[in-house]
N, C-alpha and C positions, 0 to 999 in steps of 0.2 A: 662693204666688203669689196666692192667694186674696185678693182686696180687702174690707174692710169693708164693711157696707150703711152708708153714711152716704151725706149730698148736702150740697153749697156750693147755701144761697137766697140768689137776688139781690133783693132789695126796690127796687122801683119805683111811681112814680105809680098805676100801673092795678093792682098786686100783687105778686105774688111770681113770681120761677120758680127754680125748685128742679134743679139739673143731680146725676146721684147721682155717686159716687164709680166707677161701673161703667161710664159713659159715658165721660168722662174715660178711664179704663183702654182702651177701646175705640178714643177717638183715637187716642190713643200708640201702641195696636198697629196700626192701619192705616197711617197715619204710616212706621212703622218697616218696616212691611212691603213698601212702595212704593218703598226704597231700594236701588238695582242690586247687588249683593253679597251683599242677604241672602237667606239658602236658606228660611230659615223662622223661625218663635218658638219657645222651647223653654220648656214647660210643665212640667218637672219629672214628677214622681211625682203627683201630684193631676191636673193636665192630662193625661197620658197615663192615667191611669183612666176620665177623664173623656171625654175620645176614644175610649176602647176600648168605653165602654158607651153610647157614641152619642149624646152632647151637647158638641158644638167650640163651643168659646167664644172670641169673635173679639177678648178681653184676653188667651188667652193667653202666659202669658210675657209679663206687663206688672203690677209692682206699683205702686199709687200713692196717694201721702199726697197728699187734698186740703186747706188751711185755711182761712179766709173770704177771701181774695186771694190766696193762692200754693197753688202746688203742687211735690211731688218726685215723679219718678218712677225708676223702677228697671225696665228691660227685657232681657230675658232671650232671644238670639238665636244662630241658627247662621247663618254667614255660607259664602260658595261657595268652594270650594276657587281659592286662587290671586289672591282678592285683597288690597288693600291692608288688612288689617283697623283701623290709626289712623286712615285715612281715610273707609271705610265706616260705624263708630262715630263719628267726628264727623258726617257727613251726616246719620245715626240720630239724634245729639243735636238738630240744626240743623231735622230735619223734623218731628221732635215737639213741640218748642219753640214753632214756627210754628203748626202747626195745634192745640195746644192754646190758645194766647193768642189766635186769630185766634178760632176757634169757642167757647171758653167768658166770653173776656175774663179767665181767671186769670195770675199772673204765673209762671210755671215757672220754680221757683230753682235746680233742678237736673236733669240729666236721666244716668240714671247706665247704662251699656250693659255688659252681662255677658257676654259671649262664652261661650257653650256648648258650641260644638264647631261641626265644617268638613263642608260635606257634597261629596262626590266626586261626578264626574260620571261617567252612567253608561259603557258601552264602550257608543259607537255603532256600530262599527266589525262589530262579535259578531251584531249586530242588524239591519245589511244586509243584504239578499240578493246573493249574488256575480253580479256584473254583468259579463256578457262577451258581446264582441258576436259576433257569427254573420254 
């Protein structure tokens, strides 16, 4: 899941600006994250080292090939027990799409959603205090 160091430069009148390949990653995963169904991002074997030793990184479970105008991406997500998952994965496509084109100006040719696994809700029921009235 680890991204490249590279960066898309944009050449302008006044100079350059240089967007890297980790920023991008970043969109996609807040993007993705903002969508009702998913539980979380799933960061594989590197990501979960990675969090265990105390550096969360806000691409987790987000790969992404940038090129001088286009971009793919590949995200990597646990969605909540009991929803639609064709439809929470298209929203995920739909939301990334948007905020990468809007915020970088690249064209996103693909956006590819990997379902990782379901996360169960916990018993709230075990966790109440027994309520009786007197």
């Amino acid at each position: 899941m680890e991204n490249q160091a590279s960066e898309k430069t944009i050449f302008t009148e006044e100079g350059s600006v240089k967007i890297s390949d980790e920023v991008v990653a970043i969109i996609a995963g807040l993007a993705a994250a903002e969508v009702k169904g998913v539980a979380g991002m799933s960061g594989g074997i590197v990501g979960g080292i990675a969090e265990f030793v105390g550096k969360k990184s806000p691409s987790k479970g987000v790969k992404v090939e940038v090129g001088e105008k286009e971009a793919a991406v590949d995200v990597y997500v646990i969605v909540e027990f009991g929803v639609r998952i064709p439809e929470v994965a298209h929203q995920i496509q739909q939301s990334i799409k948007k905020a990468i084109e809007s915020m970088t100006g690249l064209s996103v040719v693909e956006v590819n959603v990997h379902i990782q696994g379901v996360s169960f809700p916990h018993e709230v029921k075990e966790a109440e205090p027994n309520k009786s009235s007197k």
